[in-house]
C-alpha positions, 0 to 999 in steps of 0.5 A, spaced: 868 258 412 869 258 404 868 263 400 863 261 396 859 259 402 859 267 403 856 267 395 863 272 395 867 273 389 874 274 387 876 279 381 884 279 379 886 285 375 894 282 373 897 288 370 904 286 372 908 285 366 913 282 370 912 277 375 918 273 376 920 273 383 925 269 387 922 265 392 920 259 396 913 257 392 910 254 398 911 259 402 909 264 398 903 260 396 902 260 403 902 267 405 897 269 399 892 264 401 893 267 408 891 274 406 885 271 402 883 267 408 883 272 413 879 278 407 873 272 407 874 271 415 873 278 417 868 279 412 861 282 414 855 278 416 851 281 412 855 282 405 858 278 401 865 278 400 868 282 395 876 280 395 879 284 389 887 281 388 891 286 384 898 285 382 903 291 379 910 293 378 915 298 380 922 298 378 924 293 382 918 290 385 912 286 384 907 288 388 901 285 390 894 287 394 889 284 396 883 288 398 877 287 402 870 290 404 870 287 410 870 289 418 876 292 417 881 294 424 882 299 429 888 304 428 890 299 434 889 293 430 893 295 425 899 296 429 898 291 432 896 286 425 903 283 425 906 281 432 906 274 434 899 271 438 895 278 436 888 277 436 883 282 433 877 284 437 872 283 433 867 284 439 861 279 438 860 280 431 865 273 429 867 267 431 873 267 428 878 261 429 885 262 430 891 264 434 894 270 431 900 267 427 897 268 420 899 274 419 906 274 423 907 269 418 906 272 412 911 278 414 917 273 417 916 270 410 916 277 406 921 279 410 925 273 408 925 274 401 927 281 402 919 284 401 916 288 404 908 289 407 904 294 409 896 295 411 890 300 410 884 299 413 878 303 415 872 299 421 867 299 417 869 299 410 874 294 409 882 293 408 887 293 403 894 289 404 900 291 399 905 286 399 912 288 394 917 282 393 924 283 389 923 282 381 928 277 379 
């Protein structure tokens, strides 16, 4: 599913003033479009999606978030997001594809440039996913 196919949008607020990073560009490239894709996957039927990319700086970070305002997870979901093979309970509101290696993923990948990631998600509402990476 596309964004576009959803009539969704993406606003980016870059406000890093310094976004040198060391790593590998393809997977980095490919853990941003993983964090995307996932926001227009899981978002609600009957809004369009709202996709808010933000990126900041701490003294020796880059830190990125994406933010949605889709289905959002349970508690359990969230603790869960990163394992390897799990798969949200979207109940019958989604047919969403995949086998739960997206988001392991990401995070074997951040760790791998000594990143970090975290989660904030409320049901209902939405979910935020902060990605800090070493400023180089």
């Amino acid at each position: 599913m596309q964004l576009y196919d959803k009539s969704g949008e993406v606003v980016m607020h870059l406000n890093a003033t310094n976004d040198m990073i060391r790593g590998d560009e393809v997977h980095i490239n490919n853990l941003l479009n993983n964090l995307i894709d996932n926001a227009v996957k899981y978002s609600k039927s009957d809004v369009p999606p709202r996709i808010v990319i933000t990126t900041t700086n701490s003294a020796k970070y880059l830190i990125i978030q994406v933010k949605d305002n889709g289905i959002g997870m349970s508690k359990e979901s969230v603790k869960r997001v990163f394992e390897k093979f799990y798969r949200a309970h979207t109940g019958n509101l989604h047919n969403v594809k995949g086998f739960g290696l997206g988001m392991s993923y990401v995070k074997d990948i951040i760790e791998g440039h000594n990143g970090k990631i975290k989660v904030d998600s409320t049901l209902g509402k939405g979910t935020t996913f902060t990605v800090e990476l070493p400023l180089a």
